[in-house]
Every structure is written in C-alpha cells, then in structure tokens.
mmCIF file as gemmi writes it, N, C-alpha and C atoms, coordinates in Angstrom:
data_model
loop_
_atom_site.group_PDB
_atom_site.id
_atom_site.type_symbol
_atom_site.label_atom_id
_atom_site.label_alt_id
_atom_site.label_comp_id
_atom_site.label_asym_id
_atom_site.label_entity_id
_atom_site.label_seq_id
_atom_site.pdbx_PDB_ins_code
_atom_site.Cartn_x
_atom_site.Cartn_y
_atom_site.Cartn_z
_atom_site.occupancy
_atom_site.B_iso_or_equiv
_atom_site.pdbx_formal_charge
_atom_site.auth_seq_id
_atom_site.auth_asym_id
_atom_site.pdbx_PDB_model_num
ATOM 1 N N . UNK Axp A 1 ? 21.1 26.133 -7.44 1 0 ? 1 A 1
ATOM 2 C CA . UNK Axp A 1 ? 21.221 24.897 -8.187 1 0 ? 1 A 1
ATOM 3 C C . UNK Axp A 1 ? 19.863 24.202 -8.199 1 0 ? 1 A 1
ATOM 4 N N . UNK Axp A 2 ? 19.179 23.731 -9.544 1 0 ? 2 A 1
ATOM 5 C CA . UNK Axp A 2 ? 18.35 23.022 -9.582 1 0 ? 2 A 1
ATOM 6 C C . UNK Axp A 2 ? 18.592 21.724 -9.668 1 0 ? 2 A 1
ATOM 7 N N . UNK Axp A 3 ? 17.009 21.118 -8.843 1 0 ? 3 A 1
ATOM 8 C CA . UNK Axp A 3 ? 17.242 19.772 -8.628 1 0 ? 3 A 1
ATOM 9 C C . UNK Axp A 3 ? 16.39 18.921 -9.461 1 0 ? 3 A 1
ATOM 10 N N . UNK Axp A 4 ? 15.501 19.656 -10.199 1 0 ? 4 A 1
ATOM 11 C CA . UNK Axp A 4 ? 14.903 19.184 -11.464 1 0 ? 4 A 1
ATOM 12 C C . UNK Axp A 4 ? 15.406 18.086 -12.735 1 0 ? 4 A 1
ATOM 13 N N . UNK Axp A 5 ? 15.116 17.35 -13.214 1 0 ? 5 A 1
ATOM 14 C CA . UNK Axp A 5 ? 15.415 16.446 -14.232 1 0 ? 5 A 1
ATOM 15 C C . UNK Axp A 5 ? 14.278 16.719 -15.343 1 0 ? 5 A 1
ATOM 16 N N . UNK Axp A 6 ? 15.183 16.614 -16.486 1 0 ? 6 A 1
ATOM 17 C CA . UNK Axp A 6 ? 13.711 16.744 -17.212 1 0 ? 6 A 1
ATOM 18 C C . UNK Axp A 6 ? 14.17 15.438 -18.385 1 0 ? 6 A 1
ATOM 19 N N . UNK Axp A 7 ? 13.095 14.699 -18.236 1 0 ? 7 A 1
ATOM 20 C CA . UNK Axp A 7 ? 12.949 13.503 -19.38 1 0 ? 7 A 1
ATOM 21 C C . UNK Axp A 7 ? 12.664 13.785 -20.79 1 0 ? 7 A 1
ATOM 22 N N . UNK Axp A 8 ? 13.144 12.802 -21.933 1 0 ? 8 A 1
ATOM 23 C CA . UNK Axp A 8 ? 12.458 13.12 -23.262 1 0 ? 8 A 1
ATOM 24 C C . UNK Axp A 8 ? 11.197 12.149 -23.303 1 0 ? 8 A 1
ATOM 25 N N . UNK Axp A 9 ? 10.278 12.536 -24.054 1 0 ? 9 A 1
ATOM 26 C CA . UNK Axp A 9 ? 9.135 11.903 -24.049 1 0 ? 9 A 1
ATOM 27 C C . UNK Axp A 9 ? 9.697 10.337 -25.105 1 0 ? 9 A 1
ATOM 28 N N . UNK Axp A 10 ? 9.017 9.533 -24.586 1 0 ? 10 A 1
ATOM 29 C CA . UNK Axp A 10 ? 9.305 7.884 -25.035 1 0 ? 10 A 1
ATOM 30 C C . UNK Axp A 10 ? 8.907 8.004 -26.93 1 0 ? 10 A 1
ATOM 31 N N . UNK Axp A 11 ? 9.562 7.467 -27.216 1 0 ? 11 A 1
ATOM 32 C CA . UNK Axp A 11 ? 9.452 7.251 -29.138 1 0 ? 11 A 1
ATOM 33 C C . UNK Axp A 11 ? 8.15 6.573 -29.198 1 0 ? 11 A 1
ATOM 34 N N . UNK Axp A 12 ? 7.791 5.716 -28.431 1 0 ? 12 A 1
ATOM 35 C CA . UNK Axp A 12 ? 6.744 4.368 -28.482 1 0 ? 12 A 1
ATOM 36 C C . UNK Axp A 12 ? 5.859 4.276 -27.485 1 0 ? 12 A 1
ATOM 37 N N . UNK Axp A 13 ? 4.818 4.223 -27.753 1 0 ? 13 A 1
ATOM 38 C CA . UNK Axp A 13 ? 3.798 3.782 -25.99 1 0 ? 13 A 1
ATOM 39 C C . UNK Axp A 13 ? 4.095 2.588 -26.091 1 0 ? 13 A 1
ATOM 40 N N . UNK Axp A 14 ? 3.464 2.001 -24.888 1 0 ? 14 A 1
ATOM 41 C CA . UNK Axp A 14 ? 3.704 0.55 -23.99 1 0 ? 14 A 1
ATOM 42 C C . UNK Axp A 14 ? 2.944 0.001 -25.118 1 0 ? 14 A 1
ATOM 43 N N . UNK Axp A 15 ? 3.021 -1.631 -25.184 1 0 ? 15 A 1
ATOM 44 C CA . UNK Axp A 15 ? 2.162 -2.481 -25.88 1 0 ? 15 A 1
ATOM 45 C C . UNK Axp A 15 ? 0.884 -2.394 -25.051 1 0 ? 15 A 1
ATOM 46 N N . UNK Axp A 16 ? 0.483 -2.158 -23.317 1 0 ? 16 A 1
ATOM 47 C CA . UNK Axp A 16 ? -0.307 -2.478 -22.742 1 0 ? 16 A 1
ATOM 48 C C . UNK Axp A 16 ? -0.387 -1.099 -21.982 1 0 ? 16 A 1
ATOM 49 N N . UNK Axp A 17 ? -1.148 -0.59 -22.153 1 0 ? 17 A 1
ATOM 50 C CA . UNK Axp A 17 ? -1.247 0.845 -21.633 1 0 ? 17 A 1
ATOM 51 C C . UNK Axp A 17 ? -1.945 1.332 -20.32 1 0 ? 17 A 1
ATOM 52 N N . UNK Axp A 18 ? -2.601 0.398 -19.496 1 0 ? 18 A 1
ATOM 53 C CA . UNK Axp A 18 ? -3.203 0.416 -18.778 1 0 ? 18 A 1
ATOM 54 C C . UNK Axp A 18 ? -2.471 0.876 -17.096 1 0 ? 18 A 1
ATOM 55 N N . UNK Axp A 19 ? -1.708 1.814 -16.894 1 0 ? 19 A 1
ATOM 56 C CA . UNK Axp A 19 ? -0.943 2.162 -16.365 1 0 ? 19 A 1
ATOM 57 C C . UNK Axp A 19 ? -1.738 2.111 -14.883 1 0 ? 19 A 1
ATOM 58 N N . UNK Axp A 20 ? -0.69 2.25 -13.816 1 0 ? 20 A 1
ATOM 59 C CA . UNK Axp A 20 ? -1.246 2.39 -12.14 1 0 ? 20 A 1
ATOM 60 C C . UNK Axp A 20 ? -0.155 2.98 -11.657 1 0 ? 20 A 1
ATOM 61 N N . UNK Axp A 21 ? -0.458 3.149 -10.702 1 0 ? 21 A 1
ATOM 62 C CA . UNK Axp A 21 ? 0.727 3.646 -9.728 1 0 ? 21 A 1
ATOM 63 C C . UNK Axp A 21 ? 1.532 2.833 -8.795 1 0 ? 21 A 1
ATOM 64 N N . UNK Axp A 22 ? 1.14 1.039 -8.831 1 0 ? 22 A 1
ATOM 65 C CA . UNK Axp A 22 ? 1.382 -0.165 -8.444 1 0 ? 22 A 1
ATOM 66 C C . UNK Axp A 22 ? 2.129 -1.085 -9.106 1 0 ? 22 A 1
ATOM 67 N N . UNK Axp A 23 ? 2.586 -1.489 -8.938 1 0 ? 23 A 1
ATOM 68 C CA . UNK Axp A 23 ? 3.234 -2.998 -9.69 1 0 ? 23 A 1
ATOM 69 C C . UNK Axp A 23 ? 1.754 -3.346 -10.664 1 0 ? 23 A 1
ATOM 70 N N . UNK Axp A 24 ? 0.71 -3.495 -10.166 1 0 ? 24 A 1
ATOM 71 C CA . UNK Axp A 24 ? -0.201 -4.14 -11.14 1 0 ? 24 A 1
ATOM 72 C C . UNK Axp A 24 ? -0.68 -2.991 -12.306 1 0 ? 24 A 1
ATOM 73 N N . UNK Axp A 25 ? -0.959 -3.73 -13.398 1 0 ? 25 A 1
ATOM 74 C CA . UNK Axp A 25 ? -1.676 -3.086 -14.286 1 0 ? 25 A 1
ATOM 75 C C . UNK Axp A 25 ? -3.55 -2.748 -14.096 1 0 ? 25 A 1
ATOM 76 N N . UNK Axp A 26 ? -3.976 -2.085 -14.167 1 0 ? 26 A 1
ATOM 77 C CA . UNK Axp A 26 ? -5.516 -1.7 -14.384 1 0 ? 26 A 1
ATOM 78 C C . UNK Axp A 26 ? -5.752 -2.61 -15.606 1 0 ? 26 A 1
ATOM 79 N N . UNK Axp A 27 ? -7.347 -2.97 -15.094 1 0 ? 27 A 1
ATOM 80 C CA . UNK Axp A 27 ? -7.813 -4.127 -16.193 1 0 ? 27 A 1
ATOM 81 C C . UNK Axp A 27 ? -8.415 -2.858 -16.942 1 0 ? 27 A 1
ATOM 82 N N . UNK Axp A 28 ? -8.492 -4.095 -18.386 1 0 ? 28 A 1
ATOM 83 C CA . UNK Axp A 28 ? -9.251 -3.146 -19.414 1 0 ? 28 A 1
ATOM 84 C C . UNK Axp A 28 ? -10.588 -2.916 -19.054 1 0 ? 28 A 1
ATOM 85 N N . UNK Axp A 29 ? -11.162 -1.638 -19.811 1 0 ? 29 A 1
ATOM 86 C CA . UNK Axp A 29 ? -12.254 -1.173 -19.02 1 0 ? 29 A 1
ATOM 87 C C . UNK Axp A 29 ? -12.442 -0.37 -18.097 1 0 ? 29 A 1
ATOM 88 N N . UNK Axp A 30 ? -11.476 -0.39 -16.758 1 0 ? 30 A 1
ATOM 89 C CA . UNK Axp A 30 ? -11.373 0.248 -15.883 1 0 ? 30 A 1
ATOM 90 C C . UNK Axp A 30 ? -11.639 1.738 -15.418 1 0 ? 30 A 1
ATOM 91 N N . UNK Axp A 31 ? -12.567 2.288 -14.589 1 0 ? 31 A 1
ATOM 92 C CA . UNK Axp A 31 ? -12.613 3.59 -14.97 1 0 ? 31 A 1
ATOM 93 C C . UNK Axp A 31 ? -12.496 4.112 -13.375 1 0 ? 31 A 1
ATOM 94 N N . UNK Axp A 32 ? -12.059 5.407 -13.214 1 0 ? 32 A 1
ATOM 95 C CA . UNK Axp A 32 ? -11.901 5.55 -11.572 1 0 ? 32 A 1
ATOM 96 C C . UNK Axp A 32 ? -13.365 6.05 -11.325 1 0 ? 32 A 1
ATOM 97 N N . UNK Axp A 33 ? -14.283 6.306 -11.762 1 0 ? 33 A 1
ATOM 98 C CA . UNK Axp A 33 ? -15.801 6.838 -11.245 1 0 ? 33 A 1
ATOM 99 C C . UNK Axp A 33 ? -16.351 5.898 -11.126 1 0 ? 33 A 1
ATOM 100 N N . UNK Axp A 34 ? -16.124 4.632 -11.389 1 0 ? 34 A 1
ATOM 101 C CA . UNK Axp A 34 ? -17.292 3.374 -10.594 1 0 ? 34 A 1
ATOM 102 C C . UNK Axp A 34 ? -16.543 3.718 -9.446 1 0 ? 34 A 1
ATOM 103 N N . UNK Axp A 35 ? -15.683 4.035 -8.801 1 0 ? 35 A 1
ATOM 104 C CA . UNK Axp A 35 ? -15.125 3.351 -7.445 1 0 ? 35 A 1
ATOM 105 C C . UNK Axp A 35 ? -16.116 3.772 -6.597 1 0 ? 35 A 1
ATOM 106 N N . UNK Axp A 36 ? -16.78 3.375 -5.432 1 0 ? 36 A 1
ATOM 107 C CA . UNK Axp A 36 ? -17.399 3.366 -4.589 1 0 ? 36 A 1
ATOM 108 C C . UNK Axp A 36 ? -16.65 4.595 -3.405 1 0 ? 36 A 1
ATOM 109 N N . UNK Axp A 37 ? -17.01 5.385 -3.336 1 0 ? 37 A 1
ATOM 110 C CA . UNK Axp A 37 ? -16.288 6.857 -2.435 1 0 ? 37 A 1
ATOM 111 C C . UNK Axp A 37 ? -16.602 6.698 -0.523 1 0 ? 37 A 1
ATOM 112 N N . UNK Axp A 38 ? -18.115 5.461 -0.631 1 0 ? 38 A 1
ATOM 113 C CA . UNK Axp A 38 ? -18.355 6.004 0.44 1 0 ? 38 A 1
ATOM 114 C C . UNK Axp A 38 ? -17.536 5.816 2.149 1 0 ? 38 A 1
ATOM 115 N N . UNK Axp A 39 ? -16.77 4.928 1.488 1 0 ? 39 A 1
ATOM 116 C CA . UNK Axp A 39 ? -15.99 4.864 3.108 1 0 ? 39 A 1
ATOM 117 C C . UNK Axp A 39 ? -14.602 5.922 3.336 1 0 ? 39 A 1
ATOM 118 N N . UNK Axp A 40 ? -14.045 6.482 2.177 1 0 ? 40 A 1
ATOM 119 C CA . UNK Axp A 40 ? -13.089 7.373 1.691 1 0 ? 40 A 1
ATOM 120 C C . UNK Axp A 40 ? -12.967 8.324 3.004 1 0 ? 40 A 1
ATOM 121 N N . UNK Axp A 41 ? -12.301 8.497 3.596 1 0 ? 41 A 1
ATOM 122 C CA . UNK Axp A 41 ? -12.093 9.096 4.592 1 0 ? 41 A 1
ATOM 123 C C . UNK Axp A 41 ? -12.531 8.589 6.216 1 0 ? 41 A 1
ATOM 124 N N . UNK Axp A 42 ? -13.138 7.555 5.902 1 0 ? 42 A 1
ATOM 125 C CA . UNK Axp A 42 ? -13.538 6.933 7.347 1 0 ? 42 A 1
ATOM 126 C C . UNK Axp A 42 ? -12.857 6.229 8.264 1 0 ? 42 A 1
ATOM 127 N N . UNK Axp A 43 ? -12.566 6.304 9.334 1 0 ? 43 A 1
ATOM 128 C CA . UNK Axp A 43 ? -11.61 5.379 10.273 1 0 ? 43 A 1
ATOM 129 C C . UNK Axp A 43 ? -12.275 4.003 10.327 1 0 ? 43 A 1
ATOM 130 N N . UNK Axp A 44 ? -10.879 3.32 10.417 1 0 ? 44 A 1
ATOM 131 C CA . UNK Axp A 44 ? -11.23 1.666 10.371 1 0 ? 44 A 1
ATOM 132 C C . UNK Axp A 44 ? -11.968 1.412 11.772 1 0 ? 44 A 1
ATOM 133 N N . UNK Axp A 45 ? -12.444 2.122 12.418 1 0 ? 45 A 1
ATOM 134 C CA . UNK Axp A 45 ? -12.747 2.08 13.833 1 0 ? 45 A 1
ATOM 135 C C . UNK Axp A 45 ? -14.278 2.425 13.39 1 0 ? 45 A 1
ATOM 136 N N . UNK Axp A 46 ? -15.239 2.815 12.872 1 0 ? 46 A 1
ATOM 137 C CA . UNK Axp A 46 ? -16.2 3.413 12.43 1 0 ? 46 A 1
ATOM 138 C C . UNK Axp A 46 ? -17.072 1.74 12.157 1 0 ? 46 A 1
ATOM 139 N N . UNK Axp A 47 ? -18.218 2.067 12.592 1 0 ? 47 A 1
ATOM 140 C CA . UNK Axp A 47 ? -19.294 0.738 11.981 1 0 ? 47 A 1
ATOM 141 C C . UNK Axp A 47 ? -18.817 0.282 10.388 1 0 ? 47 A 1
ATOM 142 N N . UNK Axp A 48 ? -19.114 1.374 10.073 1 0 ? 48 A 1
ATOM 143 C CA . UNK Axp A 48 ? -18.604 1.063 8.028 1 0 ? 48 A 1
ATOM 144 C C . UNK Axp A 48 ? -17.153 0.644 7.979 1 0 ? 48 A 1
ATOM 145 N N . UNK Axp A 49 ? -16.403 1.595 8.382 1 0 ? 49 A 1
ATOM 146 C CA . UNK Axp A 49 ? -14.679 0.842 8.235 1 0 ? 49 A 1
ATOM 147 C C . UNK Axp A 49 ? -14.812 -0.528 8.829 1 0 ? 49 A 1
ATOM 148 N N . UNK Axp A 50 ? -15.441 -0.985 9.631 1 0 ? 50 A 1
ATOM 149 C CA . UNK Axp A 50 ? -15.286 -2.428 10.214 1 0 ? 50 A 1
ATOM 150 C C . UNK Axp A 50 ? -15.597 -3.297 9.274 1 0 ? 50 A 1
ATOM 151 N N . UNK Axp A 51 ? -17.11 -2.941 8.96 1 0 ? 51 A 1
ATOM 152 C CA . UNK Axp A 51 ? -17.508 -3.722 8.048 1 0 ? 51 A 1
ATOM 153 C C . UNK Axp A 51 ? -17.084 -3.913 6.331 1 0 ? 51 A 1
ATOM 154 N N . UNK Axp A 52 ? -16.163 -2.422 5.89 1 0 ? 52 A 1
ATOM 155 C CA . UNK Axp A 52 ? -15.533 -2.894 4.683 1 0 ? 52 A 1
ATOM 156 C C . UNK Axp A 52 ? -14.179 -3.944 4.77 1 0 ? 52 A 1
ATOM 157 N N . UNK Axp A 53 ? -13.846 -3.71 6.226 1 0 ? 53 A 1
ATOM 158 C CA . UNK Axp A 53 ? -12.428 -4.229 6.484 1 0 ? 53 A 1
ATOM 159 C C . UNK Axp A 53 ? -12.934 -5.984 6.272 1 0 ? 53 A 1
ATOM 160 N N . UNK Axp A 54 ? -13.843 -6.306 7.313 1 0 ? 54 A 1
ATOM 161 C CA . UNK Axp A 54 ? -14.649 -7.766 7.604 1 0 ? 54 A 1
ATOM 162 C C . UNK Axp A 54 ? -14.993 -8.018 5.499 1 0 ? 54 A 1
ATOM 163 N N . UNK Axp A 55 ? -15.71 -7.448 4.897 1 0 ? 55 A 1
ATOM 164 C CA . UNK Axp A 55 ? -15.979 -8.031 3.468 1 0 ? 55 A 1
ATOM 165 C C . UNK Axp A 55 ? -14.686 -8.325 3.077 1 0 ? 55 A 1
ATOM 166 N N . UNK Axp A 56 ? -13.233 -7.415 3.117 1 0 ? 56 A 1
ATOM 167 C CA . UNK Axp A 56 ? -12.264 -7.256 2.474 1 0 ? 56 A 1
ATOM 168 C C . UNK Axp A 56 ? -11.47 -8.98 3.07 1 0 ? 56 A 1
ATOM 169 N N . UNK Axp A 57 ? -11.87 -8.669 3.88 1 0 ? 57 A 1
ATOM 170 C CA . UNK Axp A 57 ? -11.011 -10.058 4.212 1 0 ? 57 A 1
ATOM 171 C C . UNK Axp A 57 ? -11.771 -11.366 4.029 1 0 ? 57 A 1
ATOM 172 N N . UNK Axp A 58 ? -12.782 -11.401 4.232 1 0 ? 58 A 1
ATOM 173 C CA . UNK Axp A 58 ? -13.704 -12.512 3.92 1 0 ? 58 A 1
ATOM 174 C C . UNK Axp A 58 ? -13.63 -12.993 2.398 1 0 ? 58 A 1
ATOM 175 N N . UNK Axp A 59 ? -13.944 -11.784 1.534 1 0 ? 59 A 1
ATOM 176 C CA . UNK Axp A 59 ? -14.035 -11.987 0.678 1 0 ? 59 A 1
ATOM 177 C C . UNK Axp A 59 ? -12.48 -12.287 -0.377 1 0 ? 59 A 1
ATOM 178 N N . UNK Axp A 60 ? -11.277 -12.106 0.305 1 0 ? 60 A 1
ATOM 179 C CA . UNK Axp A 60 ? -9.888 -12.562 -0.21 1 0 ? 60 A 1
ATOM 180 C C . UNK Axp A 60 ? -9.94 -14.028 -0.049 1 0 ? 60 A 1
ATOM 181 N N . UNK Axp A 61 ? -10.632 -14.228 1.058 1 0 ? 61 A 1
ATOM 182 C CA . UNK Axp A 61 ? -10.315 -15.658 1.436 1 0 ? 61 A 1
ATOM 183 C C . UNK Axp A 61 ? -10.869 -16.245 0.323 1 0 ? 61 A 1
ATOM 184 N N . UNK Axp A 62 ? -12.064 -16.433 0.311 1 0 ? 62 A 1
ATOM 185 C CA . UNK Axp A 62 ? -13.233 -17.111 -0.153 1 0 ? 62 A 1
ATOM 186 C C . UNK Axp A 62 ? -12.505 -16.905 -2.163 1 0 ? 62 A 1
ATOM 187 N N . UNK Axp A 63 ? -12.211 -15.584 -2.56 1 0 ? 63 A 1
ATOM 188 C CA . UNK Axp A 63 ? -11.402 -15.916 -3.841 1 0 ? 63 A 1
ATOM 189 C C . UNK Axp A 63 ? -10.026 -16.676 -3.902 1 0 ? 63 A 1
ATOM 190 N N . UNK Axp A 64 ? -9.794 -16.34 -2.793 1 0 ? 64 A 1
ATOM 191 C CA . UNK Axp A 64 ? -8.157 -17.703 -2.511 1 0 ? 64 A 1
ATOM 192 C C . UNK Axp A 64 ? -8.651 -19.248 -2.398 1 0 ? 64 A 1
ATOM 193 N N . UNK Axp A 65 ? -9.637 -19.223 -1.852 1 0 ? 65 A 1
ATOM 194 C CA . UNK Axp A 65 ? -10.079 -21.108 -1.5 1 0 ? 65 A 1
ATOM 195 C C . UNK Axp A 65 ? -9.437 -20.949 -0.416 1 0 ? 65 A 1
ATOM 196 N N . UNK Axp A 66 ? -9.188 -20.214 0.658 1 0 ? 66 A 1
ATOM 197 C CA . UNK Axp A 66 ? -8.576 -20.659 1.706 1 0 ? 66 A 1
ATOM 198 C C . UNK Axp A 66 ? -9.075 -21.73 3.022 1 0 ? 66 A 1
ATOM 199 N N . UNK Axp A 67 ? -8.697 -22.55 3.12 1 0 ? 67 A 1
ATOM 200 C CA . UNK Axp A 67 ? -9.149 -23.598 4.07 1 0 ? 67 A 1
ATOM 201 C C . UNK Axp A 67 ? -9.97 -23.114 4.947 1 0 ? 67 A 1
ATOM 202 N N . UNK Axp A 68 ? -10.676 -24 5.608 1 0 ? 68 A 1
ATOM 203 C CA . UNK Axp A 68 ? -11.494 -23.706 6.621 1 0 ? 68 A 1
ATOM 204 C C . UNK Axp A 68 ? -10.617 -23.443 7.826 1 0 ? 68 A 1
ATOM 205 N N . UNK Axp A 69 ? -10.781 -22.506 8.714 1 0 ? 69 A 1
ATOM 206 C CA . UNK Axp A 69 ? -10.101 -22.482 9.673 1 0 ? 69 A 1
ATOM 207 C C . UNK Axp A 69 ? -8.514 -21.274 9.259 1 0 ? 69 A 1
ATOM 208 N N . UNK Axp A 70 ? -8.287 -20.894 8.339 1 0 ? 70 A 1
ATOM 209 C CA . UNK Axp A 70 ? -7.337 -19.708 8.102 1 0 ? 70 A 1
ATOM 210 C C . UNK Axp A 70 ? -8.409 -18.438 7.851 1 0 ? 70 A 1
ATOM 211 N N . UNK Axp A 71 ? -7.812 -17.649 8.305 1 0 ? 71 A 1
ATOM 212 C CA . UNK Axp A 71 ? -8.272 -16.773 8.52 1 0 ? 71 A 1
ATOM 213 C C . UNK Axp A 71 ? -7.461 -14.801 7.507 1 0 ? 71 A 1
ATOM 214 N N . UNK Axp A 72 ? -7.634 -14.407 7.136 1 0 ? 72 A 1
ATOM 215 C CA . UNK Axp A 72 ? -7.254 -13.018 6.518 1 0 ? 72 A 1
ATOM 216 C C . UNK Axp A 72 ? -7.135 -11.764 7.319 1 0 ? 72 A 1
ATOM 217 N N . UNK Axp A 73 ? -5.919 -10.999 7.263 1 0 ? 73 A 1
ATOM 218 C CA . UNK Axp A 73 ? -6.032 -9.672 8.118 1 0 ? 73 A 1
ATOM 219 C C . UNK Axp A 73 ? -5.209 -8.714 7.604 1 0 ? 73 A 1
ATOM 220 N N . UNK Axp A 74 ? -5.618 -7.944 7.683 1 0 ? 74 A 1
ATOM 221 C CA . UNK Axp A 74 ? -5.125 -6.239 7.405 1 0 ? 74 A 1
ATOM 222 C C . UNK Axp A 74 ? -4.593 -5.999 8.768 1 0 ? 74 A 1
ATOM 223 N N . UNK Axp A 75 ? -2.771 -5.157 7.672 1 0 ? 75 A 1
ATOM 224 C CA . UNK Axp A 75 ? -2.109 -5.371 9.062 1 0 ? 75 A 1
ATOM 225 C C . UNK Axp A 75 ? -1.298 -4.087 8.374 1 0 ? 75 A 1
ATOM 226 N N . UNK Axp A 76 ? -0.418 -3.398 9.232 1 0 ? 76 A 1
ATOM 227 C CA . UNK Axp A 76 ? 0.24 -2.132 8.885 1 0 ? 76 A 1
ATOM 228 C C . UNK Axp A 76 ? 1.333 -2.509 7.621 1 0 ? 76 A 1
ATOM 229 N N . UNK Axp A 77 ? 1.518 -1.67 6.701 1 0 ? 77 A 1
ATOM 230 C CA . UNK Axp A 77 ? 2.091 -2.061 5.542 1 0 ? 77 A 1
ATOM 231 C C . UNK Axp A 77 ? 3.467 -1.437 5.896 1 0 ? 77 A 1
ATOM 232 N N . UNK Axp A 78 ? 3.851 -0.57 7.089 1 0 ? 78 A 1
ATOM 233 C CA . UNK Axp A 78 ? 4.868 0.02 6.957 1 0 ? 78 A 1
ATOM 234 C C . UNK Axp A 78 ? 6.464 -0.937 7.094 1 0 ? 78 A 1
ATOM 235 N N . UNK Axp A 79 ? 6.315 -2.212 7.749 1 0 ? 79 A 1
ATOM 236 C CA . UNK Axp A 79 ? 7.336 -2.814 7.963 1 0 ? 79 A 1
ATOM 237 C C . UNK Axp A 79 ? 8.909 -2.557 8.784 1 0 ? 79 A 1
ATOM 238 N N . UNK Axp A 80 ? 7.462 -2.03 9.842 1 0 ? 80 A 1
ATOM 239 C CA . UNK Axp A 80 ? 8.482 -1.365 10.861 1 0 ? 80 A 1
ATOM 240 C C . UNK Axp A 80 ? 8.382 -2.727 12.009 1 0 ? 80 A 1
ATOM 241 N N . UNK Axp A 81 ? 7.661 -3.645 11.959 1 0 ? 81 A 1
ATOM 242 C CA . UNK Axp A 81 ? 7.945 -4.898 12.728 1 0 ? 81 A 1
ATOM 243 C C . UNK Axp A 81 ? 7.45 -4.979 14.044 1 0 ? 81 A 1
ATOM 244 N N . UNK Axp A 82 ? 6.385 -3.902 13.934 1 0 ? 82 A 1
ATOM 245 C CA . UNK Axp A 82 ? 5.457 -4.065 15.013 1 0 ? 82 A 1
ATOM 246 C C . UNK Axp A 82 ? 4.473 -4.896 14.913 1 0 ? 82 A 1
ATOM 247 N N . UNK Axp A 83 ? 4.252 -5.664 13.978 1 0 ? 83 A 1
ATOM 248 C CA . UNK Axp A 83 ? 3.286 -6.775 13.735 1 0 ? 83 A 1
ATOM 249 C C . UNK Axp A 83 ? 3.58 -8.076 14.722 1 0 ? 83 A 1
C-alpha cells in the first residue's frame, strides 16, 4: 500500500509569489546567494557563533526600540520547557 498523495497543480499562482518555508513571505528582490555562509555550520560556542549570536540580539533590540535595560536572547525553540 502506498502512502503517496499526489496533488493537481493550482489553476492560478498566488497574487504574491514570494514563497518561504515560514509563515513569512521573502521580500521582493530577495536572492539566497547574498546570504552570508560564513558561520553555517559553526557552534554557538565558537568566537564567531558568539559574536553573530551578540549582533543578532543587539541588533533586534535596537530595531524594536527596546528600553534601556531589556535585554534579547536566543533560547531553544523546541518548547519542551526547559527554558
């Protein structure tokens, strides 16, 4: 027994085509070869993982306006409640 499905292709594309694999859409323009590769495989434990982690959060804040004194953190996404 197969467990395969097979879809018909859609009559219409999207009005906005900019597809992801996220809830969000990709802005126009967008291309995956600007992305910057070089930390791609590096542990967050590594000089560089520290320091992309430290921009990543600094720099959320600072586009949020977040008050002086709050602070930003990367934390396990799994929601197993070890946080």
């Amino acid at each position: 027994m197969s467990d395969t499905v097979s879809a018909a292709k859609p009559a219409a594309a999207p009005a906005r085509p900019f597809f992801s694999s996220g809830p969000c859409a990709k802005r126009p323009g967008y291309n995956v070869a600007d992305l910057q590769l070089d930390v791609l495989g590096r542990s967050h434990r590594s000089a560089l993982g520290k320091k992309t982690l430290g921009l990543a959060c600094s720099e959320t804040a600072r586009i949020l306006g977040l008050p002086a004194g709050y602070r930003v953190a990367v934390v396990a996404g799994s929601d197993t409640g070890a946080v």
